[in-house]
GULOKE-726573 format. One record per atom (N, C-alpha, C, O): residue number from 1; residue in three letters; atom name; x, y, z. Coordinates in steps of 0.2 Angstrom, whole numbers, m for minus. Example, Ala and Ser with C-alpha at 12.3 -4.5 7.8 and 13.67 -1.06 7.14 Angstrom:
% GULOKE-726573
@num 1	residu ala	atome N	c1 66	c2 m28	c3 39 .
@num 1	residu ala	atome CA	c1 62	c2 m22	c3 39 .
@num 1	residu ala	atome C	c1 66	c2 m16	c3 39 .
@num 1	residu ala	atome O	c1 71	c2 m17	c3 42 .
@num 2	residu ser	atome N	c1 64	c2 m11	c3 35 .
@num 2	residu ser	atome CA	c1 68	c2 m5	c3 36 .
@num 2	residu ser	atome C	c1 64	c2 0	c3 39 .
@num 2	residu ser	atome O	c1 67	c2 6	c3 40 .
***
This chain:
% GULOKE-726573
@num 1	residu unk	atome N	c1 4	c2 m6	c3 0 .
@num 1	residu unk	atome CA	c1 0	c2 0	c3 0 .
@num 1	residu unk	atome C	c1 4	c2 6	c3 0 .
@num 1	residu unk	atome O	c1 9	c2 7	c3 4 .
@num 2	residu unk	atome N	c1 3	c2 11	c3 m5 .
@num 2	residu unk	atome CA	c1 8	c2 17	c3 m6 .
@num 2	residu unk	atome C	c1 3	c2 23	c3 m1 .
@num 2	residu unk	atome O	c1 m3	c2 24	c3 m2 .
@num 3	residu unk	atome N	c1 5	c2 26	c3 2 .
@num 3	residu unk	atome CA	c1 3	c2 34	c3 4 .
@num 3	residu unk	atome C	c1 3	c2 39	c3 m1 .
@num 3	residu unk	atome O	c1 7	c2 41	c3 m5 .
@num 4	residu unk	atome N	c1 m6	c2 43	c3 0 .
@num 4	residu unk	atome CA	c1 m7	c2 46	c3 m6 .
@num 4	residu unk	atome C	c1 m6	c2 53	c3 m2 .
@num 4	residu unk	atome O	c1 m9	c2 54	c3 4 .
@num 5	residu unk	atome N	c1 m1	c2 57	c3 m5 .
@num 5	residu unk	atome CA	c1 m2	c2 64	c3 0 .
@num 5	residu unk	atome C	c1 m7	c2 67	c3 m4 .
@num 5	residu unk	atome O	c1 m7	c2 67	c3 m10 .
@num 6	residu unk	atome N	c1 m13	c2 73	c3 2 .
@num 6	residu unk	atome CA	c1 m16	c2 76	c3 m3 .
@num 6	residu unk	atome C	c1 m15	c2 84	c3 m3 .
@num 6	residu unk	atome O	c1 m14	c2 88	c3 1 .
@num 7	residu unk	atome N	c1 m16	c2 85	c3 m10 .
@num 7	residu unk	atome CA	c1 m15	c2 90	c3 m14 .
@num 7	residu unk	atome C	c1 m6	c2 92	c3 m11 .
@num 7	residu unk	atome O	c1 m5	c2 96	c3 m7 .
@num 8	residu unk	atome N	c1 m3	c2 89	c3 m15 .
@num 8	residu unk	atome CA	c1 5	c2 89	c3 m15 .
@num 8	residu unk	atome C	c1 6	c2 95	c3 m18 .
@num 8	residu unk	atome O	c1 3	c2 96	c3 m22 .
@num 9	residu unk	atome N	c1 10	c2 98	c3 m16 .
@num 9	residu unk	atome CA	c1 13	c2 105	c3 m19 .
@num 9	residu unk	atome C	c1 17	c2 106	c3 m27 .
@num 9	residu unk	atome O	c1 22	c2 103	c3 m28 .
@num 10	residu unk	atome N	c1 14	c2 110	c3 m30 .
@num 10	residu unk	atome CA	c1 20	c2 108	c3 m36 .
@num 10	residu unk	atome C	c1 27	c2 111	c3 m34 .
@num 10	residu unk	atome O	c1 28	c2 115	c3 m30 .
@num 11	residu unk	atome N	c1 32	c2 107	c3 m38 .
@num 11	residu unk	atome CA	c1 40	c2 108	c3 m35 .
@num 11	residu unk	atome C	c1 42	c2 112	c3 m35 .
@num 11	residu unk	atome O	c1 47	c2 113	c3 m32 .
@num 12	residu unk	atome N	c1 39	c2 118	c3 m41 .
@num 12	residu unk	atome CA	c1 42	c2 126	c3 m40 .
@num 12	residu unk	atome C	c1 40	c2 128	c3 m33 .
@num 12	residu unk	atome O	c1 44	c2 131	c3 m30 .
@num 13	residu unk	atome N	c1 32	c2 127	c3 m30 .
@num 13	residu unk	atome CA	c1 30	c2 131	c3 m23 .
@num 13	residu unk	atome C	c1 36	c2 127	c3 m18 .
@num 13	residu unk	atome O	c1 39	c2 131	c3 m13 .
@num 14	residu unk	atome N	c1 37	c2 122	c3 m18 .
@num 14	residu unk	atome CA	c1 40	c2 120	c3 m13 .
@num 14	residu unk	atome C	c1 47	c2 123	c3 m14 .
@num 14	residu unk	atome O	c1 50	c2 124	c3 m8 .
@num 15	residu unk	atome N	c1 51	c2 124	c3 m19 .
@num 15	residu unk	atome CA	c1 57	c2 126	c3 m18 .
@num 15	residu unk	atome C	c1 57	c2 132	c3 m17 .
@num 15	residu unk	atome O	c1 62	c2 135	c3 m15 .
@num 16	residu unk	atome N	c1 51	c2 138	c3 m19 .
@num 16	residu unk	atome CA	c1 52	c2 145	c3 m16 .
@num 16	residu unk	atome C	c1 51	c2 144	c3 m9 .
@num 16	residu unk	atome O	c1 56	c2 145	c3 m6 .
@num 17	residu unk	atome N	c1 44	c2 140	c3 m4 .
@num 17	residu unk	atome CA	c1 44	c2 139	c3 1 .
@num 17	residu unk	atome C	c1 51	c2 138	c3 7 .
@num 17	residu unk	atome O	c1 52	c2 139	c3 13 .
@num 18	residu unk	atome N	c1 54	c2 134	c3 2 .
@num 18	residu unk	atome CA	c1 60	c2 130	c3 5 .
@num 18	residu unk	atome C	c1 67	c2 134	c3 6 .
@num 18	residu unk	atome O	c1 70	c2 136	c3 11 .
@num 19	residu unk	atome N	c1 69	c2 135	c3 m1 .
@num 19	residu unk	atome CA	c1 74	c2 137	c3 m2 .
@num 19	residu unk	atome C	c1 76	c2 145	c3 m4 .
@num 19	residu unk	atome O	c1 82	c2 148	c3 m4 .
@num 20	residu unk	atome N	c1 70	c2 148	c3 m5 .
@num 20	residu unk	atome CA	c1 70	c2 154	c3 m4 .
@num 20	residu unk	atome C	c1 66	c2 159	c3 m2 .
@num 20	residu unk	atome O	c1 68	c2 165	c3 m4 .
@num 21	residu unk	atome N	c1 61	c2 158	c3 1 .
@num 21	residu unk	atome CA	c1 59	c2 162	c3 6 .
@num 21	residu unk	atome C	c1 62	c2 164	c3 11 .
@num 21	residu unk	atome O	c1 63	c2 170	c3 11 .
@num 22	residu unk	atome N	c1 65	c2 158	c3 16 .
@num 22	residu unk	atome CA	c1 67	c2 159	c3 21 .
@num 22	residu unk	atome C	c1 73	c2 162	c3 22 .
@num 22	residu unk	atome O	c1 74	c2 164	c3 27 .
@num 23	residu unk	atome N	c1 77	c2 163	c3 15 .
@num 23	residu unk	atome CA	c1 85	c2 167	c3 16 .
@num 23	residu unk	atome C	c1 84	c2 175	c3 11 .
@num 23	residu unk	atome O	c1 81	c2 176	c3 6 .
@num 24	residu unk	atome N	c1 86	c2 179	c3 16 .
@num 24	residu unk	atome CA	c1 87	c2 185	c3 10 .
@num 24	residu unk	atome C	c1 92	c2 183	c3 6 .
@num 24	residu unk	atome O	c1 89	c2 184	c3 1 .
@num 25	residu unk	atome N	c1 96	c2 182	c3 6 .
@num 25	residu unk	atome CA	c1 100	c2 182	c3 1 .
@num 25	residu unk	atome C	c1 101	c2 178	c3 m5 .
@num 25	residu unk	atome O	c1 105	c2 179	c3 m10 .
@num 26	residu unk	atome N	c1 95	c2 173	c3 m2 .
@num 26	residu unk	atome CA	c1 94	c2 171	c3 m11 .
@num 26	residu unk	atome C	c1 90	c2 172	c3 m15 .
@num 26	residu unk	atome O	c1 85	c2 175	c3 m12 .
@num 27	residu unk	atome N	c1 89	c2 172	c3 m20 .
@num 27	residu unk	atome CA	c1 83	c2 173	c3 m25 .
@num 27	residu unk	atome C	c1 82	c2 169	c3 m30 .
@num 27	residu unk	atome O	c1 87	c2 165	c3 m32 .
@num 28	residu unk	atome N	c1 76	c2 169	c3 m32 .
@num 28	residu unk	atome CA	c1 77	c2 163	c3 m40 .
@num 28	residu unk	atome C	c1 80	c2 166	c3 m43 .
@num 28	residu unk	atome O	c1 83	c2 162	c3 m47 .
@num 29	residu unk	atome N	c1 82	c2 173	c3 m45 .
@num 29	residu unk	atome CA	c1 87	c2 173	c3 m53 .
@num 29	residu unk	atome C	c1 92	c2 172	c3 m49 .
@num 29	residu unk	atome O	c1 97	c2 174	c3 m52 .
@num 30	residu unk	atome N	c1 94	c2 170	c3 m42 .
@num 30	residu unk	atome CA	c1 103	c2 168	c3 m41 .
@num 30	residu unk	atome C	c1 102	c2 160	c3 m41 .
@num 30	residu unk	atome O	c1 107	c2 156	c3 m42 .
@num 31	residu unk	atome N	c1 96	c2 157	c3 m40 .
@num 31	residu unk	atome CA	c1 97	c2 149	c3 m40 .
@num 31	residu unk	atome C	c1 96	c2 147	c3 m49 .
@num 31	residu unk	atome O	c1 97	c2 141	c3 m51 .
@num 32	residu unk	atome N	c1 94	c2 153	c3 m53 .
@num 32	residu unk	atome CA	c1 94	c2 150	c3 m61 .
@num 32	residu unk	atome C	c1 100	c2 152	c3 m64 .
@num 32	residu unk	atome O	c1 102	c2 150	c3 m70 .
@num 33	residu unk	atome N	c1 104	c2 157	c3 m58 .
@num 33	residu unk	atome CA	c1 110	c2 158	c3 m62 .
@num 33	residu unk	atome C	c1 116	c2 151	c3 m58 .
@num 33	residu unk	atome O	c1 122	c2 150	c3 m59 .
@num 34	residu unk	atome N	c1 113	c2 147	c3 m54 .
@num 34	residu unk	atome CA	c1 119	c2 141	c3 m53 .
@num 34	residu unk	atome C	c1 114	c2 137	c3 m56 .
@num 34	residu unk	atome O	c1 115	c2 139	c3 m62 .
@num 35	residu unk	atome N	c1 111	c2 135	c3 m56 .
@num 35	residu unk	atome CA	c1 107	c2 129	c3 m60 .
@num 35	residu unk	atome C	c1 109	c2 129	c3 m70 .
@num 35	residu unk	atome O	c1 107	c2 125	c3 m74 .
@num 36	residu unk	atome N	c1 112	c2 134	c3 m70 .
@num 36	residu unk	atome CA	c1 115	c2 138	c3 m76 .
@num 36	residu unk	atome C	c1 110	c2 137	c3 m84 .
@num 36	residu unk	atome O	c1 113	c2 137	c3 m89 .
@num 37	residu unk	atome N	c1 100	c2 137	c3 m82 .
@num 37	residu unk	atome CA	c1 95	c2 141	c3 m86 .
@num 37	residu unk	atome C	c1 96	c2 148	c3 m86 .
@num 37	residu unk	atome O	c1 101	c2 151	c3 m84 .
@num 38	residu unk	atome N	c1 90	c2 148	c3 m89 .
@num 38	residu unk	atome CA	c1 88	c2 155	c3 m93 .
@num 38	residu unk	atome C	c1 84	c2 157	c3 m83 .
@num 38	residu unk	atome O	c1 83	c2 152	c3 m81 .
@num 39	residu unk	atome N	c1 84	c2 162	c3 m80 .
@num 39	residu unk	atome CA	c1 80	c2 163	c3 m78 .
@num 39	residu unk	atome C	c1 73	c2 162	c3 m76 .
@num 39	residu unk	atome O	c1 71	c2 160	c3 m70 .
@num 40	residu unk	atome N	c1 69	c2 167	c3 m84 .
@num 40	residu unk	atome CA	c1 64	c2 164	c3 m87 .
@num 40	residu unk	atome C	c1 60	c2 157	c3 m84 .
@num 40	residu unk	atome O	c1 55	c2 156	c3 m81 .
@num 41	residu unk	atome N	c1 66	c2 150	c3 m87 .
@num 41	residu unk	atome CA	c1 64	c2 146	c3 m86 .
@num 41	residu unk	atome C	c1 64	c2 143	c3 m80 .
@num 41	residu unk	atome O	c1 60	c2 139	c3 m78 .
@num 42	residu unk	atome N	c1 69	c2 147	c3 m74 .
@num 42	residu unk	atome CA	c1 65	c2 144	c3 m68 .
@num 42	residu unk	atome C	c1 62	c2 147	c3 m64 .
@num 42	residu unk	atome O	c1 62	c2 145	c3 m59 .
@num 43	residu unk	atome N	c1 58	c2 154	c3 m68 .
@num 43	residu unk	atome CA	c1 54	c2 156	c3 m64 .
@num 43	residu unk	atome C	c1 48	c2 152	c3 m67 .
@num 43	residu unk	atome O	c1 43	c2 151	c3 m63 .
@num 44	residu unk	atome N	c1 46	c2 150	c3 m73 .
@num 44	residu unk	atome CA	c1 41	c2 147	c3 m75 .
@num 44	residu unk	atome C	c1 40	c2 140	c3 m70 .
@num 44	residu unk	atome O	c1 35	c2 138	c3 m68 .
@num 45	residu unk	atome N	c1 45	c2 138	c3 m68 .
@num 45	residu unk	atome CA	c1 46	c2 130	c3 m63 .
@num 45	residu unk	atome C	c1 44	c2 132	c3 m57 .
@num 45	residu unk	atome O	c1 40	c2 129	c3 m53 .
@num 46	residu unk	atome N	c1 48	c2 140	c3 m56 .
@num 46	residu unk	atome CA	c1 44	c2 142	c3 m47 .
@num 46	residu unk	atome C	c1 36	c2 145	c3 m47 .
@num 46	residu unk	atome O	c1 32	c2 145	c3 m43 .
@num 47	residu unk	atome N	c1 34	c2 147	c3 m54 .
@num 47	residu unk	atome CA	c1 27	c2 148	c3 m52 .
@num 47	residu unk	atome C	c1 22	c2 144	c3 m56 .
@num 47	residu unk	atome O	c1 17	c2 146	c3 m59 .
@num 48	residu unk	atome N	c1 24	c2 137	c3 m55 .
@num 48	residu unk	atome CA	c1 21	c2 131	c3 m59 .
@num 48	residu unk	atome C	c1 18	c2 130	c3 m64 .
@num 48	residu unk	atome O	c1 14	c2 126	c3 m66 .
@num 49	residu unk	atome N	c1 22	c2 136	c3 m69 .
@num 49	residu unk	atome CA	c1 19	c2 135	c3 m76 .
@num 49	residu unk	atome C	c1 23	c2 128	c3 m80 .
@num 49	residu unk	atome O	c1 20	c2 124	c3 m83 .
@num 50	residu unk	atome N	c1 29	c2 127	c3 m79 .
@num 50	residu unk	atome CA	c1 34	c2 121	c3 m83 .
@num 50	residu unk	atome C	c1 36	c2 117	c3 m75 .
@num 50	residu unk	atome O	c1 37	c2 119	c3 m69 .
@num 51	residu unk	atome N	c1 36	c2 111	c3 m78 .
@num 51	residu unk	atome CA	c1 39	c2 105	c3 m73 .
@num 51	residu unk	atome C	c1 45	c2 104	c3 m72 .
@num 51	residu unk	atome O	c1 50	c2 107	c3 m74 .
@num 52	residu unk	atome N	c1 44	c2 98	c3 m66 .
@num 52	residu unk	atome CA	c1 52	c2 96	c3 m65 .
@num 52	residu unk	atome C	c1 55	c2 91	c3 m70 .
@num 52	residu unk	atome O	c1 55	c2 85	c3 m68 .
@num 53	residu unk	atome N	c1 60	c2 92	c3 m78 .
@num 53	residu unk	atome CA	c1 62	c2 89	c3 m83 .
@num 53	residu unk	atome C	c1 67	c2 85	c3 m78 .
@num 53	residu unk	atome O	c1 70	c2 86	c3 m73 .
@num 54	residu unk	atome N	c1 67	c2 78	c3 m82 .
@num 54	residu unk	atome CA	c1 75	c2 75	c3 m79 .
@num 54	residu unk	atome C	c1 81	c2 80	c3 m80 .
@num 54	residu unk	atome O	c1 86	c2 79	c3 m77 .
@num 55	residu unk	atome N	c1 81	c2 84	c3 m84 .
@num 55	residu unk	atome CA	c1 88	c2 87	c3 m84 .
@num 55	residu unk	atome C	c1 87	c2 91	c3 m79 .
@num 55	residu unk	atome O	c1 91	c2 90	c3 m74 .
@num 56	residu unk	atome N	c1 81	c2 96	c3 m78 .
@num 56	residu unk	atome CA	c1 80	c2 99	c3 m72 .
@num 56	residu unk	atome C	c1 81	c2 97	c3 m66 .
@num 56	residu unk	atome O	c1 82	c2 100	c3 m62 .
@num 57	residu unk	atome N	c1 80	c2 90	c3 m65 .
@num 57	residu unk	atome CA	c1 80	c2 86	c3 m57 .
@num 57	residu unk	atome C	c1 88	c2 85	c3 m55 .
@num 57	residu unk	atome O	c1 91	c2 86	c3 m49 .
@num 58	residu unk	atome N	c1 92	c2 84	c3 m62 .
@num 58	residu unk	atome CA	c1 100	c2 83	c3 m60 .
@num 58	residu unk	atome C	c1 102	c2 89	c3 m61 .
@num 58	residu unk	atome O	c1 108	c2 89	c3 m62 .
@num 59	residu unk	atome N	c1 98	c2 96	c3 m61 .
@num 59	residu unk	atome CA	c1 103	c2 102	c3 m60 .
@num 59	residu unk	atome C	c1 101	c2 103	c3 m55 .
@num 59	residu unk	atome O	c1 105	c2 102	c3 m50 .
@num 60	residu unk	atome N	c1 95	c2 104	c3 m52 .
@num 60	residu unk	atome CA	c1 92	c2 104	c3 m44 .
@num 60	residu unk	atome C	c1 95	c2 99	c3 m39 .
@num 60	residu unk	atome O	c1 98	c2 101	c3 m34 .
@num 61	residu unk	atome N	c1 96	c2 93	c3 m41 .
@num 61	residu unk	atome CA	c1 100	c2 89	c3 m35 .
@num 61	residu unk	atome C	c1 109	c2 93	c3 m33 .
@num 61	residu unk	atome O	c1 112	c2 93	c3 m28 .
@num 62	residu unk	atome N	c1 110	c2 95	c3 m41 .
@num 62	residu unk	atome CA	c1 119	c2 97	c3 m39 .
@num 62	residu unk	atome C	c1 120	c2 104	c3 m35 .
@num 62	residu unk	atome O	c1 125	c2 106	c3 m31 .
@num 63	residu unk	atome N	c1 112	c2 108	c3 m35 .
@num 63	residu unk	atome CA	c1 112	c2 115	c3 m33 .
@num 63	residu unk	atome C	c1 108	c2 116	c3 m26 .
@num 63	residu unk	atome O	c1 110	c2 120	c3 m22 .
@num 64	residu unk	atome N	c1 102	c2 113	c3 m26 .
@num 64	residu unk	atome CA	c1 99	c2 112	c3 m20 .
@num 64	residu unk	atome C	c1 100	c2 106	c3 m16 .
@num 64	residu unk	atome O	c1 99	c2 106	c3 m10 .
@num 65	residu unk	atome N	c1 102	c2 102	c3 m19 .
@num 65	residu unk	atome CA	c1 101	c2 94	c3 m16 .
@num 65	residu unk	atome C	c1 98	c2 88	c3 m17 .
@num 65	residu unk	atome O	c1 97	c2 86	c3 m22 .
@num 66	residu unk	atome N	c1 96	c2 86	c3 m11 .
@num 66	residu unk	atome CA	c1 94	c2 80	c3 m13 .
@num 66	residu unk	atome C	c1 94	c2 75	c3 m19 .
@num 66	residu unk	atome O	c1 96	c2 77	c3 m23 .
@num 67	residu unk	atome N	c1 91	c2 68	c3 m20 .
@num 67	residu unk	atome CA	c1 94	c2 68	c3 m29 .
@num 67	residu unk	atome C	c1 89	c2 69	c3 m33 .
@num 67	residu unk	atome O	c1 83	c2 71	c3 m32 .
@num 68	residu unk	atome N	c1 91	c2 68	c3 m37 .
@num 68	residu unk	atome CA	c1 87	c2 67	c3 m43 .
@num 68	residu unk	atome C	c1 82	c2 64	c3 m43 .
@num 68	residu unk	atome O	c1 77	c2 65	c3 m47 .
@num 69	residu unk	atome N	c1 83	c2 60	c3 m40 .
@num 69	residu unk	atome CA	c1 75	c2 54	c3 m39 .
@num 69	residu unk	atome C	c1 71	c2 58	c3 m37 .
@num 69	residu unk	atome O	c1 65	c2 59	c3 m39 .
@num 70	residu unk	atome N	c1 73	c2 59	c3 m31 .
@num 70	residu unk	atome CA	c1 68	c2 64	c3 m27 .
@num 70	residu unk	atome C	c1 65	c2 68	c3 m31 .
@num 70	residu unk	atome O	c1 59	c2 67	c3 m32 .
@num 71	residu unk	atome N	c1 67	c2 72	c3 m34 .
@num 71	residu unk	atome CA	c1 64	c2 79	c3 m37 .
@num 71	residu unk	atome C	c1 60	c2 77	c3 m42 .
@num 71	residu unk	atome O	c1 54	c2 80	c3 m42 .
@num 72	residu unk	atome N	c1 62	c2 71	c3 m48 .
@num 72	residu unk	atome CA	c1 55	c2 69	c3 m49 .
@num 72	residu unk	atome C	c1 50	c2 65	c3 m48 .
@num 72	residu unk	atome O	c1 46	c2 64	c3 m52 .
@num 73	residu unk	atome N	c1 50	c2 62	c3 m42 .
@num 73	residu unk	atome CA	c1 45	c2 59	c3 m38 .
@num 73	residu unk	atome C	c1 42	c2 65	c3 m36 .
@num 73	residu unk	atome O	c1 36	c2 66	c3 m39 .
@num 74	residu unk	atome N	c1 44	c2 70	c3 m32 .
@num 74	residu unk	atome CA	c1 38	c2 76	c3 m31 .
@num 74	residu unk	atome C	c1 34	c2 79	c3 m36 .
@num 74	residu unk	atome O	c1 29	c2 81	c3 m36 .
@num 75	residu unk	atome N	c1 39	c2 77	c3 m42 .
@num 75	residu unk	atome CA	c1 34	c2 81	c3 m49 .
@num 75	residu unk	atome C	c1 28	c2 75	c3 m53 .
@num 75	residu unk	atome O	c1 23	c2 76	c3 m56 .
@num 76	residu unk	atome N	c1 31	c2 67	c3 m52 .
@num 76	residu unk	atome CA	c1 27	c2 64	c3 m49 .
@num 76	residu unk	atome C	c1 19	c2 65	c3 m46 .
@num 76	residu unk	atome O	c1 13	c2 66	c3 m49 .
@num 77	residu unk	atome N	c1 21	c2 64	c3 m37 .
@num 77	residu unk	atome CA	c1 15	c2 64	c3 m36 .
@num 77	residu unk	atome C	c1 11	c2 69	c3 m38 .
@num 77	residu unk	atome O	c1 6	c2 68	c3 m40 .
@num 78	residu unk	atome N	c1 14	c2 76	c3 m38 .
@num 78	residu unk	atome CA	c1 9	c2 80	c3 m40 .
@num 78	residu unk	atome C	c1 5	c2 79	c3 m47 .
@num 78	residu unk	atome O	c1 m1	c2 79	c3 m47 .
@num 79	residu unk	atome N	c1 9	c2 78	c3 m51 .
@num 79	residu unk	atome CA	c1 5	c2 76	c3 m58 .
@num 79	residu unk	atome C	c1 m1	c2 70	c3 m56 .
@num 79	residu unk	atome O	c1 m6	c2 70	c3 m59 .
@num 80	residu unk	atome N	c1 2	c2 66	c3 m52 .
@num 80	residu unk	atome CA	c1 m4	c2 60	c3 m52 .
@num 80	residu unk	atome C	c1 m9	c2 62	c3 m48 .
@num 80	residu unk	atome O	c1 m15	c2 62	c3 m49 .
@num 81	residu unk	atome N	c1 m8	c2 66	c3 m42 .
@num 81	residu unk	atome CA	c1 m15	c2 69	c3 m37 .
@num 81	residu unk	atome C	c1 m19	c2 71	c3 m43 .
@num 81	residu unk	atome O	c1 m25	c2 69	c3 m44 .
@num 82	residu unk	atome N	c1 m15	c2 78	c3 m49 .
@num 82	residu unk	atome CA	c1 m17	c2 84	c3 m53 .
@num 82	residu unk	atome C	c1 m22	c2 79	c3 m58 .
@num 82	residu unk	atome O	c1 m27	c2 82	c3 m60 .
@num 83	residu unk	atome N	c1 m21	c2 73	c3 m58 .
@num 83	residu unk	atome CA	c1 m24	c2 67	c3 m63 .
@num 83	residu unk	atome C	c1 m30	c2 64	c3 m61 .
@num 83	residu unk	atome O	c1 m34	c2 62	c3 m66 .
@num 84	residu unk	atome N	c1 m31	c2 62	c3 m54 .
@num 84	residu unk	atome CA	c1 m34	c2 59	c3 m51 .
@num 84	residu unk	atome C	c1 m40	c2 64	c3 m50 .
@num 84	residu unk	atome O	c1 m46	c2 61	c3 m50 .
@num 85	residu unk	atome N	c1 m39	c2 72	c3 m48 .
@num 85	residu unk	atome CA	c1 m43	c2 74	c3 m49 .
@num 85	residu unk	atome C	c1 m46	c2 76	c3 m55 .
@num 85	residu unk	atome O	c1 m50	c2 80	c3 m53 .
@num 86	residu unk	atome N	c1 m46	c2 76	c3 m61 .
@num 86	residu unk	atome CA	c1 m49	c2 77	c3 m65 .
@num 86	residu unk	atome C	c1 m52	c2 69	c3 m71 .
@num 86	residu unk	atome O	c1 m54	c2 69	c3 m77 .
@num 87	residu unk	atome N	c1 m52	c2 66	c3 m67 .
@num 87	residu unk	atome CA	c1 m50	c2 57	c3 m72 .
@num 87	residu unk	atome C	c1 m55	c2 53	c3 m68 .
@num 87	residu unk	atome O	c1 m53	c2 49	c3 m64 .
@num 88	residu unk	atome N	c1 m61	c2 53	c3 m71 .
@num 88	residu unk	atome CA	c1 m66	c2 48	c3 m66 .
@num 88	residu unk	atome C	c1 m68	c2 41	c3 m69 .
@num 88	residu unk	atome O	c1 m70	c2 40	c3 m75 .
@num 89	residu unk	atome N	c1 m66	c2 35	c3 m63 .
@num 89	residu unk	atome CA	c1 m64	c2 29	c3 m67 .
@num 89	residu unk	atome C	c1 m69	c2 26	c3 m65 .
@num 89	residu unk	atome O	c1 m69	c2 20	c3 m63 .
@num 90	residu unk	atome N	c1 m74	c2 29	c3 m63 .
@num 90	residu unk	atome CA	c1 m81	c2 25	c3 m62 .
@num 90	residu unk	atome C	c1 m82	c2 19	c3 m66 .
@num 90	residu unk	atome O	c1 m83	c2 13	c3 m65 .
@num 91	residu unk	atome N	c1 m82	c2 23	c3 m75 .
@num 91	residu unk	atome CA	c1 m86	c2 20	c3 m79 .
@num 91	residu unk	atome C	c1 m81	c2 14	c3 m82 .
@num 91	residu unk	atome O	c1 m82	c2 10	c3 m86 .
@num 92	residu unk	atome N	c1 m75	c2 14	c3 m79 .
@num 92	residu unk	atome CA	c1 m70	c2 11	c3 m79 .
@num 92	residu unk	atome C	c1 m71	c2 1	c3 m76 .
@num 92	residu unk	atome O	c1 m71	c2 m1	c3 m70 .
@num 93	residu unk	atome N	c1 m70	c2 m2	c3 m81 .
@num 93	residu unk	atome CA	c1 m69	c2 m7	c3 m78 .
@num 93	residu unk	atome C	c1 m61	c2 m13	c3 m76 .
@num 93	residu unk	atome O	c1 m64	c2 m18	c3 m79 .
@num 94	residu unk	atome N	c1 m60	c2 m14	c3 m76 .
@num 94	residu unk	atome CA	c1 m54	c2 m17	c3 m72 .
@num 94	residu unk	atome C	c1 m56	c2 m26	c3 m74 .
@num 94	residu unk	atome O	c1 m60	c2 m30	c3 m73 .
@num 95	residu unk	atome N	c1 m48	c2 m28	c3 m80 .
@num 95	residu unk	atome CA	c1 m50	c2 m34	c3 m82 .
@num 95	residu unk	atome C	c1 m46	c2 m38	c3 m79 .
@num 95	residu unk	atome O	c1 m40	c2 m37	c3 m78 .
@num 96	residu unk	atome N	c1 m50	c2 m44	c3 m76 .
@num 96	residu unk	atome CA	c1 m48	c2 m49	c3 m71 .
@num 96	residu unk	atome C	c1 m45	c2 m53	c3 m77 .
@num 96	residu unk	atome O	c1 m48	c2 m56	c3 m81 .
@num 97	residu unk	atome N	c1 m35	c2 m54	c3 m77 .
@num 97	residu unk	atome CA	c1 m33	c2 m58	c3 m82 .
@num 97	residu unk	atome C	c1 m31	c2 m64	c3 m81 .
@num 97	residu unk	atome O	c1 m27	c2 m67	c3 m85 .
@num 98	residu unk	atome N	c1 m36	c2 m67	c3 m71 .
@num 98	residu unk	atome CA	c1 m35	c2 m72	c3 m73 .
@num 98	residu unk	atome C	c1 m42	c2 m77	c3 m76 .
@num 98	residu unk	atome O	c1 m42	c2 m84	c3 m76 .
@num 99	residu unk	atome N	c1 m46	c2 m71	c3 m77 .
@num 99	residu unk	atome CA	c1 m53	c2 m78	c3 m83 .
@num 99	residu unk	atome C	c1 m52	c2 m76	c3 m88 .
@num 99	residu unk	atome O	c1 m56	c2 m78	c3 m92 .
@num 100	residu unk	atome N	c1 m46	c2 m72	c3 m90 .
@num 100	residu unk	atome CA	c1 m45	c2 m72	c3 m99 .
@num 100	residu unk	atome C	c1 m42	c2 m80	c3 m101 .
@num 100	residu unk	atome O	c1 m38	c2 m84	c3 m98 .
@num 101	residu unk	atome N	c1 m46	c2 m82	c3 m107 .
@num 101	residu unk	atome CA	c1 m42	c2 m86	c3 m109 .
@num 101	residu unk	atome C	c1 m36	c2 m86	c3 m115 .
@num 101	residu unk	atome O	c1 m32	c2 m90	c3 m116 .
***
């Protein structure tokens, strides 16, 4: 049984929440200038318009931390919460394979 967190944070809210709110002295154009994008591009990721790409997870783990894995498992769960509420599997039925012949 997996744990469903509900309504999981997209990974731009948690990295301004995390890693840059709490210090003055950083900002996202100083974490897109070590992550070495455009910017742009990672303010699109801090105000949840673009995701966390695998190349983005391995620039986030060498500049922020933790690994790669992590970073897209957060982008991950969000996506599948973001799925689950719009996607009704009511009419859904589920094939039992083992009475297929």
């Amino acid at each position: 049984m997996t744990l469903q967190q509900h309504n999981p944070p997209h990974p731009g809210a948690l990295i301004q929440r995390t890693y840059i709110e709490p210090f003055n002295e950083v900002t996202g154009n100083k974490v897109a200038d070590r992550l070495g994008v455009a910017r742009s591009t990672f303010n699109r990721l801090l105000n949840g318009v673009s995701d966390v790409s695998p190349e983005m997870a391995v620039r986030l783990s060498g500049v922020l931390g933790g690994s790669a894995e992590s970073w897209l498992m957060l982008q991950d769960s969000y996506d599948l919460w973001k799925a689950r509420q719009s996607i009704d599997v009511k009419n859904l039925e589920l094939i039992d394979f083992n009475k297929v012949a």
